[in-house]
C-alpha positions as CSV (number, residue, x, y, z in Angstrom):
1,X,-18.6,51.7,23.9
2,X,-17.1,54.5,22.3
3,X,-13.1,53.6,20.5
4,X,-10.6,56.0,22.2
5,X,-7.6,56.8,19.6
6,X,-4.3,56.9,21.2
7,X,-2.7,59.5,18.8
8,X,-0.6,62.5,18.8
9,X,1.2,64.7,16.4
10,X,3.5,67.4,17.7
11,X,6.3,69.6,16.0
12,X,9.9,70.2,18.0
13,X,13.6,69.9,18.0
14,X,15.6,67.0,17.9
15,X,17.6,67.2,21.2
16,X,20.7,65.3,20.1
17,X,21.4,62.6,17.6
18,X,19.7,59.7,18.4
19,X,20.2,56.6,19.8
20,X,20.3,54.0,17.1
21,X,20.2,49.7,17.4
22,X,19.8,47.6,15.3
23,X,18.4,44.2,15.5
24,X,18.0,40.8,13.3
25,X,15.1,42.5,10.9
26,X,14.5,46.2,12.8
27,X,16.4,48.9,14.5
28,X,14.6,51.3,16.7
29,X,16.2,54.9,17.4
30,X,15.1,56.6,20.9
31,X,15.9,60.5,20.4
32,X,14.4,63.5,22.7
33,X,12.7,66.2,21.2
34,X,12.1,69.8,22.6
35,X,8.8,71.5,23.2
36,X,7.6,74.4,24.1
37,X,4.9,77.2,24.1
38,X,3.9,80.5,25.1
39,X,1.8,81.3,28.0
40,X,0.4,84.4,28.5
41,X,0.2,85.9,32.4
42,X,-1.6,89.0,32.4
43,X,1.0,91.4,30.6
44,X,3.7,89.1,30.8
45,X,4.6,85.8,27.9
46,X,6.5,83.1,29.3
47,X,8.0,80.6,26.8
48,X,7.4,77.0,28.8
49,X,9.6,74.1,27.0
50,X,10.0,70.7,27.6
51,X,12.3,67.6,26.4
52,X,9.7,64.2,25.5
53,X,11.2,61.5,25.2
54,X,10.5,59.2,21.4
55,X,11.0,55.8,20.1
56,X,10.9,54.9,16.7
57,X,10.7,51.2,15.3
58,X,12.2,50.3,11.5
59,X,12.1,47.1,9.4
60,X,16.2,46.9,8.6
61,X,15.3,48.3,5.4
62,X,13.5,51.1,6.2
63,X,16.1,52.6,8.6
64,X,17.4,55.2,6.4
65,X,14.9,57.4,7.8
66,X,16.8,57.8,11.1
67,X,19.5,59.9,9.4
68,X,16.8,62.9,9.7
69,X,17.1,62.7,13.7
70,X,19.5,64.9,14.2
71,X,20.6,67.6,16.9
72,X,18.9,70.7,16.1
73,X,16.2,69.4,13.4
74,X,13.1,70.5,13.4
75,X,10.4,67.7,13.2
76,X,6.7,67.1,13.2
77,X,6.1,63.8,15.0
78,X,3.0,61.2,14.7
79,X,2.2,58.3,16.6
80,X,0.7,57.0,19.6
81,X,1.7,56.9,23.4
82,X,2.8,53.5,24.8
83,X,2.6,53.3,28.9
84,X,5.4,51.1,30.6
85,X,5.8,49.6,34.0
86,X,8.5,47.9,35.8
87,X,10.5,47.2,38.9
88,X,13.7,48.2,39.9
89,X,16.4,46.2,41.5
90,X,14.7,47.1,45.0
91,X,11.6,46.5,43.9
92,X,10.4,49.5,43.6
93,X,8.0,49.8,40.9
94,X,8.2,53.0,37.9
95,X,5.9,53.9,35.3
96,X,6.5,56.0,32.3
97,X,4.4,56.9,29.1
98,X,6.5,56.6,25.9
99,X,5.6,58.1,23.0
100,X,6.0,55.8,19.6
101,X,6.7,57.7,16.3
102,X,5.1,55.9,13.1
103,X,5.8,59.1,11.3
104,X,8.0,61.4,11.4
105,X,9.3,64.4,9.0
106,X,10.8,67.6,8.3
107,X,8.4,70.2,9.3
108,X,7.4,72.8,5.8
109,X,7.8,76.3,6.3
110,X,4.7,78.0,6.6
111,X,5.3,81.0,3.3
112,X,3.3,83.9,4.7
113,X,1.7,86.0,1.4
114,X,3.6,88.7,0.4
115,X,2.6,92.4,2.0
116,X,1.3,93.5,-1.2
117,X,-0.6,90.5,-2.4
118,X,-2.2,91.0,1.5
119,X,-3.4,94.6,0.7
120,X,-4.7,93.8,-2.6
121,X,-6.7,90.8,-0.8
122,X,-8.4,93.7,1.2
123,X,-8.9,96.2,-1.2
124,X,-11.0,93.3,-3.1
125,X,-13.5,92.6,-0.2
């Protein structure tokens, strides 16, 4: 049987500040983070975004890395998706798929070439 990865990386905005607690020897911090895309129809790009929810686990001493979720920061995210399930006060029963970050960092700046070092590039070929 082939091993299935459960793994994702994806780059986005924090939402707001996250949500921080702290426990005996780890703290976890829950934070949105917002999405998006274009879509091209026919002549016509739509930008489609979305909010995904993200928990992150820390031993105690390891939870300086939460100041870096922040409102408005741009992140790339790694981990793997966690499904849930429970049941309401009625009974009723929910599901949700969580995404766990193990990694998670400032996302570089992609340094496009300057416009002269491009032509000189095709003048070479």
């Amino acid at each position: 049987m082939k091993k299935i990865e459960n793994n994702f990386a994806v780059t986005g905005f924090v939402g707001k500040d996250a949500e921080i607690r702290q426990f005996t020897t780890a703290s976890v911090a829950r934070f949105s983070l917002a999405i998006g895309r274009s879509e091209k129809n026919g002549e016509e790009n739509n930008r489609v975004s979305a909010f995904i929810n993200v928990e992150a686990w820390r031993k105690n001493e390891n939870a300086d890395s939460f100041d870096k979720l922040t409102k408005g920061s741009m992140l790339t995210v790694e981990g793997y998706f966690k499904p849930e399930e429970w049941s309401d006060q009625e009974g009723v029963k929910h599901n949700r798929v969580l995404l766990v970050a193990t990694k998670f960092y400032e996302t570089p700046d992609k340094e496009e070439a300057p416009k002269e070092e491009k032509k000189s590039k095709k003048k070479a070929k």
